[in-house]
C-alpha positions as CSV (number, residue, x, y, z in Angstrom):
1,X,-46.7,151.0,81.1
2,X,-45.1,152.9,83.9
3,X,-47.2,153.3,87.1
4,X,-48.7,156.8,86.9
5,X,-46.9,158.3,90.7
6,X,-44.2,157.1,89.2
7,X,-44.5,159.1,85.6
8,X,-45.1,162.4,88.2
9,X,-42.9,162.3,90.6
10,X,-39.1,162.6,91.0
11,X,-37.5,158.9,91.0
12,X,-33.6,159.6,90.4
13,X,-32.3,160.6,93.5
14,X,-32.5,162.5,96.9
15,X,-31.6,165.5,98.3
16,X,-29.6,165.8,102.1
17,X,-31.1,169.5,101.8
18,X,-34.7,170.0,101.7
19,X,-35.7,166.6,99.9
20,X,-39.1,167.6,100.6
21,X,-39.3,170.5,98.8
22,X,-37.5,169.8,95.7
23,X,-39.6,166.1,95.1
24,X,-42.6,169.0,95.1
25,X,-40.9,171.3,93.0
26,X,-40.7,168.5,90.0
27,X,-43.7,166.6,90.5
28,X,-46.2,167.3,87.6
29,X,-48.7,165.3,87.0
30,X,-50.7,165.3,83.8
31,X,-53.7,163.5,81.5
32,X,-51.4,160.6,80.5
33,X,-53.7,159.3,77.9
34,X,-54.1,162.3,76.3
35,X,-50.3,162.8,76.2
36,X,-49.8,159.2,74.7
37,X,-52.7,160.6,72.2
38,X,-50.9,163.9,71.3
39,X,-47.7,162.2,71.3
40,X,-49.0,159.8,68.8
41,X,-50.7,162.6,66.4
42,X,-47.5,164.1,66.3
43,X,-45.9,161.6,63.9
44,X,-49.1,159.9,62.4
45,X,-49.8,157.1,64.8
46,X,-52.6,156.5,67.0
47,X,-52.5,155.9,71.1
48,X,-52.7,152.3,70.0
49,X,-49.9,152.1,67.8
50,X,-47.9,152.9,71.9
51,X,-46.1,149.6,73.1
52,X,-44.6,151.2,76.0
53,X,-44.5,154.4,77.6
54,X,-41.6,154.7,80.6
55,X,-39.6,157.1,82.1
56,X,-35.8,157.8,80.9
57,X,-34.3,160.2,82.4
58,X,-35.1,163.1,84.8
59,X,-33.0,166.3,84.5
60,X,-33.0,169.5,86.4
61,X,-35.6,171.3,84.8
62,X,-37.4,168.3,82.8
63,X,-38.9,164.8,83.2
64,X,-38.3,163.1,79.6
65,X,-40.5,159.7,79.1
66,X,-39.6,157.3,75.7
67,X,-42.4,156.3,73.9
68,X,-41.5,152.8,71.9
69,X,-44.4,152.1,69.2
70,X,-45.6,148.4,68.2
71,X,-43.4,148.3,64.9
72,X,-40.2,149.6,66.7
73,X,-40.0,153.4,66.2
74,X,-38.9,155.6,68.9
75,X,-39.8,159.3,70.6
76,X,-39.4,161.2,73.1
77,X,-41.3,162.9,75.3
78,X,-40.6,166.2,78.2
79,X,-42.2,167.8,80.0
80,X,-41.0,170.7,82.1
81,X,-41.0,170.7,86.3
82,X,-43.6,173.2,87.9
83,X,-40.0,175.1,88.6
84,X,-39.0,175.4,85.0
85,X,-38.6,179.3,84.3
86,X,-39.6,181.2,82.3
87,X,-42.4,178.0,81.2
88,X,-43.3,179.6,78.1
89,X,-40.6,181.2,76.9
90,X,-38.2,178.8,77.7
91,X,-40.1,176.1,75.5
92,X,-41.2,178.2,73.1
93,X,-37.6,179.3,72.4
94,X,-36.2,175.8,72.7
95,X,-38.6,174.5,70.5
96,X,-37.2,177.4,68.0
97,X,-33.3,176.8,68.6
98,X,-33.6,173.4,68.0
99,X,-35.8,173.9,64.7
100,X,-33.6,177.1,63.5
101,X,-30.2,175.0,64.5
102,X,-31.2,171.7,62.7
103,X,-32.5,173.8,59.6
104,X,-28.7,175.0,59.6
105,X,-27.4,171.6,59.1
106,X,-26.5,170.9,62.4
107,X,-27.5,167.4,64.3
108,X,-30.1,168.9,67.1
109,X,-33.1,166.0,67.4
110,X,-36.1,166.9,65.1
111,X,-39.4,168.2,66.9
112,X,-42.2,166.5,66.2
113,X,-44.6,169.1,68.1
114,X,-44.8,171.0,71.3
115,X,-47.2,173.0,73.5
116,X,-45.2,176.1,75.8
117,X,-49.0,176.0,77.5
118,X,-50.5,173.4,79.3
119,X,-53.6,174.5,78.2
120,X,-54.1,171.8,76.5
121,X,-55.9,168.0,76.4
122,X,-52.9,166.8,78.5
123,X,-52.7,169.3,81.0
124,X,-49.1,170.1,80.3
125,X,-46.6,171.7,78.4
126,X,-44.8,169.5,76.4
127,X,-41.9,168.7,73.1
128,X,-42.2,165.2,71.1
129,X,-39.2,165.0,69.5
130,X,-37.0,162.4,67.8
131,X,-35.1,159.8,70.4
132,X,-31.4,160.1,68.7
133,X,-29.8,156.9,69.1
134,X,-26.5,156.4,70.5
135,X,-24.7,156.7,73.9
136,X,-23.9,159.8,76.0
137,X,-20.7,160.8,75.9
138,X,-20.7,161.2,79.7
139,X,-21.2,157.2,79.9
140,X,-17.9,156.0,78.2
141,X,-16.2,159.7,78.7
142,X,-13.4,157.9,81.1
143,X,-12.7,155.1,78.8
144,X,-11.5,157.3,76.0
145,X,-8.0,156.9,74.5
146,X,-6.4,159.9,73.6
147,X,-7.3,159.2,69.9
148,X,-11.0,158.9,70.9
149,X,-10.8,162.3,72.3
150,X,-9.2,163.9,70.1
151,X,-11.7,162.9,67.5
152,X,-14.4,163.8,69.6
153,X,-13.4,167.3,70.5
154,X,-12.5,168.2,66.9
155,X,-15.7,167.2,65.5
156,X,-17.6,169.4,68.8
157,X,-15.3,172.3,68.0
158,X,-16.0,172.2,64.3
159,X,-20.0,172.0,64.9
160,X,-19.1,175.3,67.6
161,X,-17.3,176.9,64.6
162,X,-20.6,176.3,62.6
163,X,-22.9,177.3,65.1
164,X,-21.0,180.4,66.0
165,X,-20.7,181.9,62.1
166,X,-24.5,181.7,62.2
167,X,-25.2,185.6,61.7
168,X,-27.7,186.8,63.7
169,X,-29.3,190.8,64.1
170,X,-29.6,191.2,67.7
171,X,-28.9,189.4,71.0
172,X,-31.8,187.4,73.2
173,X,-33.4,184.5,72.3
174,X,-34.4,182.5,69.3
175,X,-38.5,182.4,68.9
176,X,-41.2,181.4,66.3
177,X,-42.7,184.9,65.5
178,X,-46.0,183.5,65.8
179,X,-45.0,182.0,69.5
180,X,-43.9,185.4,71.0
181,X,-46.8,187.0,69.6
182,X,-49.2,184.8,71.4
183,X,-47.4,186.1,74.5
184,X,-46.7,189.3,73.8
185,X,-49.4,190.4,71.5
186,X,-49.2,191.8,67.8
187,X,-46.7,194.6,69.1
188,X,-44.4,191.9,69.5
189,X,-40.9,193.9,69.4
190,X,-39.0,190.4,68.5
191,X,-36.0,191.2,65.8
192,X,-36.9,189.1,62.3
193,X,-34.6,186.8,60.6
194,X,-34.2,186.7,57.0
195,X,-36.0,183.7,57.4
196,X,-39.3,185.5,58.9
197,X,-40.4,182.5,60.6
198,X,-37.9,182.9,63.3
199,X,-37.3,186.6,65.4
200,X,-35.1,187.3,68.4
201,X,-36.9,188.1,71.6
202,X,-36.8,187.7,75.1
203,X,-33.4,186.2,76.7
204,X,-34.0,183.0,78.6
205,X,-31.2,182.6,80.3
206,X,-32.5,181.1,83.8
207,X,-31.3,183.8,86.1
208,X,-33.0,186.3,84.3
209,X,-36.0,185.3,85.7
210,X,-35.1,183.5,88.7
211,X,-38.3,183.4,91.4
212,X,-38.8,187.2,92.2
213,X,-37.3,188.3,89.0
214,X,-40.0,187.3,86.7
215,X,-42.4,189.6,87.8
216,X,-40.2,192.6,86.8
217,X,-40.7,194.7,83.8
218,X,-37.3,194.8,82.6
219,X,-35.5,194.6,79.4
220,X,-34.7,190.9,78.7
221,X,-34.1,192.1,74.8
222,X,-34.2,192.2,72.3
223,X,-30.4,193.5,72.8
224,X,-29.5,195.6,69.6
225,X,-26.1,196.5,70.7
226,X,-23.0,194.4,72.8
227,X,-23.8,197.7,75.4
228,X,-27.4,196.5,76.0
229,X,-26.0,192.7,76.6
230,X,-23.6,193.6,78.4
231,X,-25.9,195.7,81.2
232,X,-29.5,193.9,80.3
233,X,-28.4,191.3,82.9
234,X,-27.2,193.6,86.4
235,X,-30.3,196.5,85.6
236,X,-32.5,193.3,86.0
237,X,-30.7,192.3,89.6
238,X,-30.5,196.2,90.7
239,X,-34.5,196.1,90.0
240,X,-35.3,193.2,91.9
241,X,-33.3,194.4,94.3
242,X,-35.0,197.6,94.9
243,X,-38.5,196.1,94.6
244,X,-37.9,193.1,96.9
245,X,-34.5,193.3,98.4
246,X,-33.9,192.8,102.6
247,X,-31.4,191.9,104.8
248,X,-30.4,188.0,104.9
249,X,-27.8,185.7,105.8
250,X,-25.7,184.3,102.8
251,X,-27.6,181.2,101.3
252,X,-24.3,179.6,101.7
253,X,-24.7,178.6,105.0
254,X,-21.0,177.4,105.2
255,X,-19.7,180.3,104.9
256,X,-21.7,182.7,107.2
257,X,-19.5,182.1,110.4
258,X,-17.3,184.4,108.2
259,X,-19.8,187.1,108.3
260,X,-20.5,186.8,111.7
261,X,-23.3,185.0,111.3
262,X,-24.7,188.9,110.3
263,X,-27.5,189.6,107.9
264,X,-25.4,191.6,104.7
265,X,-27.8,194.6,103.3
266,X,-28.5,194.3,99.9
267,X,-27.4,198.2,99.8
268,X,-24.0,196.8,99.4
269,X,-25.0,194.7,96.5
270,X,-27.0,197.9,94.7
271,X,-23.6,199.9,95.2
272,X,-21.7,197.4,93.1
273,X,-23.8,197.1,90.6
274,X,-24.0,201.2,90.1
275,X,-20.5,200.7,89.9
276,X,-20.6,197.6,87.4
277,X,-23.1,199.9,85.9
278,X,-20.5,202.8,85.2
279,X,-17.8,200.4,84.5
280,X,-19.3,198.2,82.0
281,X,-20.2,200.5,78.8
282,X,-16.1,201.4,78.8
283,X,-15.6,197.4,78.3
284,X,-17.2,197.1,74.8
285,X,-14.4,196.2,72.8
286,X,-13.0,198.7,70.1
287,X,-13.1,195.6,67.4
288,X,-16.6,195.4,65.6
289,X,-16.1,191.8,65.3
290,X,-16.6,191.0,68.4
291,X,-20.0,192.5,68.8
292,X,-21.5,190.3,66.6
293,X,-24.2,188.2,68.4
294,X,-23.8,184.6,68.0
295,X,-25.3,181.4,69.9
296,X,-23.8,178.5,71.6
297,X,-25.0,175.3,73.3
298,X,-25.8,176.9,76.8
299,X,-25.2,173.2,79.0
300,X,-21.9,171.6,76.7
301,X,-21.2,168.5,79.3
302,X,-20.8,165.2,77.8
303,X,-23.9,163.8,78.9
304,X,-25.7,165.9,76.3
305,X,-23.5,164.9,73.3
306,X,-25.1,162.0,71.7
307,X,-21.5,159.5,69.9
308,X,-22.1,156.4,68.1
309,X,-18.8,154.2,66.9
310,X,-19.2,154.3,63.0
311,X,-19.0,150.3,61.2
312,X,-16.9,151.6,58.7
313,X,-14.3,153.5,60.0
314,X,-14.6,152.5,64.1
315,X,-14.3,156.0,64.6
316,X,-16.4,157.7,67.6
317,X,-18.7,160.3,65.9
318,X,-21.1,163.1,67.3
319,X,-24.8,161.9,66.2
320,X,-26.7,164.7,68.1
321,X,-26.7,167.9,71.1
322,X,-29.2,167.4,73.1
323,X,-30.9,169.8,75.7
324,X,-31.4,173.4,74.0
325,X,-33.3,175.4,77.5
326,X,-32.1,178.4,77.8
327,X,-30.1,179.2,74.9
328,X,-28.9,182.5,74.7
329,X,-27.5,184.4,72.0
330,X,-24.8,187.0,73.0
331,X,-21.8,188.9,71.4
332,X,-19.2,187.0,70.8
333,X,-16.7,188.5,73.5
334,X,-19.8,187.6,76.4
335,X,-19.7,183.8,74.6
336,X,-16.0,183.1,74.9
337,X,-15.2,180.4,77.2
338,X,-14.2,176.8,77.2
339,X,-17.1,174.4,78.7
340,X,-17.7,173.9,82.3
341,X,-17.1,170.4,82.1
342,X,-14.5,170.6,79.3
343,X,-12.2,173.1,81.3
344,X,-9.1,172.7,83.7
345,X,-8.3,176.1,84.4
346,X,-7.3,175.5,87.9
347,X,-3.8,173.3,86.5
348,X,-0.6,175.2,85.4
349,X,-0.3,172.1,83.2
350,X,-3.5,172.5,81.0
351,X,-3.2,176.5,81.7
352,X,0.8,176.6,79.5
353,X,-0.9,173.9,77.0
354,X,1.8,171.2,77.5
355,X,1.2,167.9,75.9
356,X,-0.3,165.7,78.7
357,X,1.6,162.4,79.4
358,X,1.1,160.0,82.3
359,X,4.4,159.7,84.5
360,X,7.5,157.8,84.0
361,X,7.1,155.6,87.3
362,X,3.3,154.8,86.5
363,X,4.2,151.1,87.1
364,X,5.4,151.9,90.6
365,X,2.2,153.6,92.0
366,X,-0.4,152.0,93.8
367,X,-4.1,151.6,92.8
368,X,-5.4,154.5,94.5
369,X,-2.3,157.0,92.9
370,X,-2.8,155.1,89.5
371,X,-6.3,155.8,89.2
372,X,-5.8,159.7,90.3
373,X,-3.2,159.9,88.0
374,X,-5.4,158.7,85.3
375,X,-8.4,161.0,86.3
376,X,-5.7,164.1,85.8
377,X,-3.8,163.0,82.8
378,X,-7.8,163.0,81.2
379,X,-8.6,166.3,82.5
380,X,-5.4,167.7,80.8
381,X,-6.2,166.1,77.5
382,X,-9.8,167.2,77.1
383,X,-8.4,171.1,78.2
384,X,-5.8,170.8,75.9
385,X,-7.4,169.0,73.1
386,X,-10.3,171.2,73.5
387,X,-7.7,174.4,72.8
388,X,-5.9,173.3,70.2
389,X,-9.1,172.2,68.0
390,X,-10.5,175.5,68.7
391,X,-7.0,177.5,67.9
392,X,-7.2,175.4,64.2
393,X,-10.7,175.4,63.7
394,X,-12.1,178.4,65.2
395,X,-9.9,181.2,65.6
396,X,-12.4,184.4,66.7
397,X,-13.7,181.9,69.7
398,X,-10.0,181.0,70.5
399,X,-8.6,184.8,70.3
400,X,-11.5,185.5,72.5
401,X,-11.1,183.2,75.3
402,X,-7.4,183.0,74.8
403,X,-7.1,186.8,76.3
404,X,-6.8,187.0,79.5
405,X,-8.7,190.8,79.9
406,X,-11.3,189.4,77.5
407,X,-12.3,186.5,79.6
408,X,-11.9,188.4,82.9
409,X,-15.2,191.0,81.4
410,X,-17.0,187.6,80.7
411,X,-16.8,186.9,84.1
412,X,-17.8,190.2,85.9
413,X,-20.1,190.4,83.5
414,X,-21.5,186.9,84.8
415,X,-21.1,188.0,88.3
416,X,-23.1,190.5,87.9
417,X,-25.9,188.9,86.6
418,X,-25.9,186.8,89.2
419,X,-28.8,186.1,91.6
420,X,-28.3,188.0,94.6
421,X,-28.2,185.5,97.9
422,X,-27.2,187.9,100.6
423,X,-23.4,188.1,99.1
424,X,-21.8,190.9,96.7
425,X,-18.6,189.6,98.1
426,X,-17.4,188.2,94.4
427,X,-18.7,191.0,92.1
428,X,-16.8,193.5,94.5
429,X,-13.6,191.7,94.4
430,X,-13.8,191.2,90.4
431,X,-14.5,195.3,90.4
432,X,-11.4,195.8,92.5
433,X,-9.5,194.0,90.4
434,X,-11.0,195.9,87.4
435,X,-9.4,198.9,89.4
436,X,-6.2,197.5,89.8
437,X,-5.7,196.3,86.0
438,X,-7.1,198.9,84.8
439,X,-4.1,200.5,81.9
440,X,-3.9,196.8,80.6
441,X,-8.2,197.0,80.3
442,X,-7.8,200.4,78.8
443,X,-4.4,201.8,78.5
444,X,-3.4,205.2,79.2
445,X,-5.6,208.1,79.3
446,X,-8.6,206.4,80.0
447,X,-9.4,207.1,83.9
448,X,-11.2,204.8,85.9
449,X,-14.6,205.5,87.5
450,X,-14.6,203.2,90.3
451,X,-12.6,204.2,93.0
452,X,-11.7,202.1,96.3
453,X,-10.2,203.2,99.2
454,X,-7.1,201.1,100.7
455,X,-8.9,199.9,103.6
456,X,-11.8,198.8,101.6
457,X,-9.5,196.7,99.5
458,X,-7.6,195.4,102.2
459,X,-10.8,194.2,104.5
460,X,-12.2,192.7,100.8
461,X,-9.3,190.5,100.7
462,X,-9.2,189.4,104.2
463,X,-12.6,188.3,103.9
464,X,-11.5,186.5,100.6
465,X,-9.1,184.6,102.6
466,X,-11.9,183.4,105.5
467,X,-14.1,182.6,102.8
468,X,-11.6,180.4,100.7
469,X,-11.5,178.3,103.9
470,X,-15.0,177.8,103.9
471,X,-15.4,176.9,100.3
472,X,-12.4,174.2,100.8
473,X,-14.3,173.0,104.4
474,X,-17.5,172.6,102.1
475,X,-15.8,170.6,99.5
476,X,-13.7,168.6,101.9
477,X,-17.6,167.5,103.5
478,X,-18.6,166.8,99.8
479,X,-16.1,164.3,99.2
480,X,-16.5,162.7,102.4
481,X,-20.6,162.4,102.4
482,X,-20.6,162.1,98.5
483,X,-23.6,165.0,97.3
484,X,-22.9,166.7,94.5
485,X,-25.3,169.7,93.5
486,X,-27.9,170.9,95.6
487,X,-26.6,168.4,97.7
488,X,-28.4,165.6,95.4
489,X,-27.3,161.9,96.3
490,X,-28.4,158.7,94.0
491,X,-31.3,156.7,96.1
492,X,-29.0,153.9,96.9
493,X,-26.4,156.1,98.8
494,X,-29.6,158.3,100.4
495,X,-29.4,156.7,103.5
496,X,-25.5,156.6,104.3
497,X,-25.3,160.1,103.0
498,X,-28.2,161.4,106.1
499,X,-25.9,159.3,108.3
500,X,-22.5,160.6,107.6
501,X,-23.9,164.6,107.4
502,X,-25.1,164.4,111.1
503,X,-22.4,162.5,112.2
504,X,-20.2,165.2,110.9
505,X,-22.4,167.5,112.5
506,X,-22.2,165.7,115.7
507,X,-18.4,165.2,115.6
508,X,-17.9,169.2,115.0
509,X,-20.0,170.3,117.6
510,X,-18.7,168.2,120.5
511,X,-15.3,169.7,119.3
512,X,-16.6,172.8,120.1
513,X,-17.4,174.7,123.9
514,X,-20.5,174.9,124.8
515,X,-21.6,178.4,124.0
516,X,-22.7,181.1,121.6
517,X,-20.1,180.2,118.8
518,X,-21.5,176.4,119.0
519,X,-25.0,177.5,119.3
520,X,-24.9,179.3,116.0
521,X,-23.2,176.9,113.8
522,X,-25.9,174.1,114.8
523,X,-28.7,176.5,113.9
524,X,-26.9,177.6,110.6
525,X,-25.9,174.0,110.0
526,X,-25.1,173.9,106.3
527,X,-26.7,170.3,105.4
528,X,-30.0,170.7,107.5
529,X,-33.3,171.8,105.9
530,X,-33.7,175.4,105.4
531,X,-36.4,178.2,104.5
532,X,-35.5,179.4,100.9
533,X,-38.8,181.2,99.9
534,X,-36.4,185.1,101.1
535,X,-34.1,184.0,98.2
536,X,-36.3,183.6,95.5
């Protein structure tokens, strides 16, 4: 058995920004023979039947532990970080996804039992589900031949296809009824499913109820029409702004040199959203079809798609999703969207869908160049690959994302719901561009409430410019130290990353003159430690 620090605290990596703070943000601790005892009950067993009880992997809202019984069998157990938000919804709903999804035929790991309250013999909330056997994707991801992804991203398209045709009556979240009425009480206002066991409720999508936000009585949904989805998300952020909005630097400390180092009003973040506000009911598409509210894997990244290479046929096959938090379910033009991780928007290659092939003088080309051309020449094939499974096999999702206005409301309406950090600089530039498109939004006829004036637009894209610089400065210093969210670093390379982000530190301000420019940038120093608690 695992030492019991060890099962409560963080073990997985380091942070260059605040390590202090988020080790305390994820270390729970909990009655860990009681756990082993529930986690037992669950499927039969006894605490003695456990043989071993360790950590297996440590996410970025859970800490999941696999529990290996004397005859063999396998579980798993999470359990969520103090920071995990909204704690009970966000299990209780996971718990119901999962459940609801696998009912549907689809390969989601069974759930044994769960607890959204850690009111409870172990002290914490908790899932026991099944341990589904295999290897992440993420692990042999870059090994692939093309074949090997194909496969893969036609068998993940058709399970989206599946998922996506599930009909559902409203948008929010999935729930047991009897779950949300613990919460809410027997005036629950969930939406039923045929199958009564289930009802919509509350959305769960994180930045719904980000630090501050959860305190606010707003409408999370039930969301009985694409109108309500479509605003639920930026009347929450005007609230929170009114109730607890100040001044403040952008978080991004990288880029407040741009802003003078000034503190932006959040005044300037209520305007936009007023005009979001105005502009946003006009972009509910005329086609009922695409109001239908449907639900999709809310983190698709290869690390939570579970292959295994079949005996028979040697073919790499999906055996499970893994890692449900947060599921949403949205209208279908909100959903559109090719994964994060899947995506290579950014190349005109993957963008006009050309066939990927590796260059004609590979043979001539260094190590270095031969491995960056392999790393692009994979990107292209999962974009393209990704597209043309989707254009075969599901057509409403590929219309969707494959139109260019459609996907530009998806992501003002994104912006928008965004967290507000002391910028509004990117939901004001997707509104002037709203503006400026406007007769290929809506055509003729329609006129356009939001309105500004040339000098507003021009200073918006100045600033654009200055803080495009930044944002390539910041990734420039990520390749060089090696951090990748959050600044988070592997233990091993803790150390040499500390070194190298106060050498470059060092090495910038002795560029500099002595004086008030130099003076500002080493107190808003974009890897030291910071006080976040005005952001939350």
């Amino acid at each position: 058995m695992s030492d019991s620090e060890d099962l409560f605290n963080y073990t997985s990596g380091r942070w260059i920004v605040n390590n202090d703070l988020r080790l305390s943000e994820r270390r729970r601790e909990f009655d860990v023979d009681e756990l082993w005892r529930l986690a037992a009950q669950s499927v039969g067993r006894s605490s003695q039947d456990i043989k071993t009880f360790v950590k297996l992997a440590e996410g970025g809202f859970n800490r999941i532990f696999l529990i290996t019984m004397h005859d063999g069998f396998e579980m798993v157990a999470r359990i969520p970080y103090p920071i995990t938000a909204p704690k009970f919804y966000a299990i209780a709903s996971e718990v119901a996804t999962m459940r609801f999804l696998r009912s549907s035929g689809l390969p989601v790991p069974e759930v044994y039992d769960y607890s959204p309250s850690s009111d409870n013999a172990a002290k914490t909330e908790y899932i026991f589900m099944e341990f589904m056997r295999g290897t992440k994707l993420s692990d042999v991801w870059m090994e692939l031949e093309e074949s090997d992804i194909a496969s893969v991203l036609r068998q993940l398209v058709q399970l989206e296809s599946r998922m996506m045709s599930i009909p559902f009556p409203a948008g929010g979240s999935l729930y047991y009824t009897d779950d949300l009425e613990k919460v809410v009480g027997r005036t629950s206002t969930g939406v039923a499913l045929n199958d009564e066991r289930f009802c919509i409720g509350p959305d769960v999508r994180l930045h719904m109820w980000f630090g501050r936000r959860s305190q606010l009585d707003v409408n999370r949904g039930p969301y009985k029409s694409a109108e309500a989805a479509l605003v639920a998300a930026a009347r929450k952020e005007l609230a929170y702004l009114e109730r607890f909005g100040r001044p403040l630097q952008p978080f991004q400390r990288e880029r407040r040199e741009y802003y003078e180092f000034k503190e932006q009003s959040p005044s300037d973040h209520i305007e936009n959203l007023q005009r979001y506000l105005r502009i946003a009911p006009l972009f509910v598409p005329k086609d009922p079809v695409l109001h239908t509210p449907c639900i999709r894997h809310p983190d698709l990244q290869p690390s939570n798609i579970i292959v295994s290479r079949s005996s028979d046929s040697n073919r790499l096959e999906i055996m499970g999703l893994i890692d449900w938090q947060h599921a949403s379910i949205l209208p279908v033009f909100l959903m559109a969207g090719i994964p994060g991780r899947l995506q290579f928007y950014d190349d005109p290659v993957s963008q006009a869908l050309i066939p990927p092939s590796l260059p004609t003088n590979m043979n001539e080309l260094d190590e270095d160049e031969k491995s960056q051309e392999m790393g692009l020449y994979h990107r292209r094939l999962v974009h393209f690959h990704y597209v043309k499974n989707t254009e075969k096999y599901n057509k409403l999702h590929y219309d969707a994302f494959s139109d260019p206005l459609s996907m530009f409301i998806c992501r003002l309406f994104t912006q928008a719901g965004y967290p507000w950090e002391g910028e509004t600089h990117e939901l004001k530039v997707s509104l002037i561009e709203a503006t400026e498109i406007w007769k290929k939004l809506k055509g003729e006829g329609v006129l356009c409430p939001v309105v500004f004036s040339p000098d507003d637009v021009c200073k918006t894209k100045e600033l654009s410019s200055k803080l495009q610089t930044a944002d390539e400065n910041f990734e420039g210093c990520r390749g060089m130290i090696g951090f990748e969210s959050e600044t988070w670093v592997p233990n091993e390379h803790y150390k040499m990353a500390m070194a190298l982000a106060e050498l470059l530190k060092l090495k910038l301000l002795m560029a500099l003159p002595k004086g008030e420019l130099r003076d500002k940038i080493e107190a808003n120093w974009f890897l030291d430690d910071m006080d976040e608690k005005d952001y939350m």
